[in-house]
N, C-alpha and C positions, 0 to 999 in steps of 0.2 A: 831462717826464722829464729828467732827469742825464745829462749823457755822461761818464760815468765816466772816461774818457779825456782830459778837459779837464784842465788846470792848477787847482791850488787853494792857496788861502792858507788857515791855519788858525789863529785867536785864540785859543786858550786860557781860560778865565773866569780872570778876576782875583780870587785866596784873599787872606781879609781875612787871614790872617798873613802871608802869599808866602812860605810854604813849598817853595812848589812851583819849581824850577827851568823846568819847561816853557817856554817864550816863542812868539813867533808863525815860525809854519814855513810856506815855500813848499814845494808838493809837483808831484811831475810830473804827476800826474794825483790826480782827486778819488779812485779808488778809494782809492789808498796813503796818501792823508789819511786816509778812513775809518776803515781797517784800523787806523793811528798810534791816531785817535781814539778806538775803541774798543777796543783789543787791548792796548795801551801808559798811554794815561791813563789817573790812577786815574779810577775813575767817580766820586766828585763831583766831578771836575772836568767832564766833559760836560754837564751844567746849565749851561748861564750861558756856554758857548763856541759860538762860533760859526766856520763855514765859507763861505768867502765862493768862488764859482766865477762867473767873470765880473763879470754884473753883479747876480745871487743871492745870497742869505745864507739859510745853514740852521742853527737852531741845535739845542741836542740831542736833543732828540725827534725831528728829522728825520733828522738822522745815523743814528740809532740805524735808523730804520726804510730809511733809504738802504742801510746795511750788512747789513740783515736781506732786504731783496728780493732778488727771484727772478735780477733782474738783473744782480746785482753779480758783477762780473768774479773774482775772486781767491777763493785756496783758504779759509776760516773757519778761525781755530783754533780747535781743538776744547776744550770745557770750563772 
């Protein structure tokens, strides 16, 4: 399991146009990467990004499901 709590760095997937401004972010803890990742990024961008927590890499199917467990510390926005 995740300590939500932990520091996390976050890679972005790299868009064959680079469109996208996003870049790689340091987060205080892996929840508020989550939240970034899935609240903020467009979703094709979670495909193909990964989260790296320690010495862990998850990439977005993990996320998705990290942010969706029981245990995730923070409030979900709704809709």
């Amino acid at each position: 399991m995740v300590d939500y709590n932990a520091s996390a760095g976050l890679y972005p997937c790299k868009t064959v146009k680079r469109t996208s401004h996003i870049r790689y972010r340091r987060f205080d803890t892996v929840a508020e990467a989550l939240r970034f990742a899935i609240e903020d990024m467009p979703p094709s961008m979670l495909q193909g990004s990964i989260l790296e927590v320690d010495e862990a890499r998850f990439g977005g199917q993990e996320m998705q499901w990290l942010y969706e467990a029981e245990a995730y510390p923070l409030a979900r926005r709704i809709g």
